[in-house]
N, C-alpha and C positions, 0 to 999 in steps of 0.2 A: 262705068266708074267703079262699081262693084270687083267688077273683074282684076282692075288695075292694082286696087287697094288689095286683094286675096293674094295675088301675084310678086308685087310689093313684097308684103310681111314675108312670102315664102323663101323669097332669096333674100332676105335680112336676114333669116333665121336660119339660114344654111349653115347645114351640121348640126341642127339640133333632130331628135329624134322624131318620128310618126306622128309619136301623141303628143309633141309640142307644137307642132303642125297642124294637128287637128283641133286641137283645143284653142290655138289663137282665130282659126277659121271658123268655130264655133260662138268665140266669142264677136268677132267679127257680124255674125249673123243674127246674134241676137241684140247687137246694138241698131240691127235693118229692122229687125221687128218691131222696137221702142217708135218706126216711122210709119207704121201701118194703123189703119183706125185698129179702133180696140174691138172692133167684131172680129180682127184674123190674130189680134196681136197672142193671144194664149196658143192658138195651135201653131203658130210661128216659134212660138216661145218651146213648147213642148218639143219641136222639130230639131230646137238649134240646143236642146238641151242633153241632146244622148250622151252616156258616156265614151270615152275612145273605146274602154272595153266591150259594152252595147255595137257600139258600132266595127268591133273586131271580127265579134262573134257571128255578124251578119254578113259580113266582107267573106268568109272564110267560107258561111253554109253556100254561098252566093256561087263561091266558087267552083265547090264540090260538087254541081248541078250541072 
């Protein structure tokens, strides 16, 4: 269902940028944490909370290797 829904928002949002992409998937994910007991929900929350830039600068050393 997860999937469906991430998939969904991306081709509704087509033509929007990277980081409008990332940030509605982000936001997506941290409304799946709000469903986890509260012993995962903070590292869930920490997980779905990087920034695109955070998450640019990872993509790129990721790549470099």
């Amino acid at each position: 269902m997860k999937m469906i829904l991430i998939l969904m928002t991306i081709i509704s949002i087509t033509g929007c940028g990277n980081r409008a992409i990332y940030d509605n998937i982000q936001l997506n994910n941290r409304h799946d944490c709000a469903k986890l007991p509260i012993s995962q929900y903070d590292e869930c929350m920490e997980r779905a909370s990087k920034s695109y830039d955070e998450y640019e600068k990872e993509r790129q050393e990721n790549l470099e290797k």
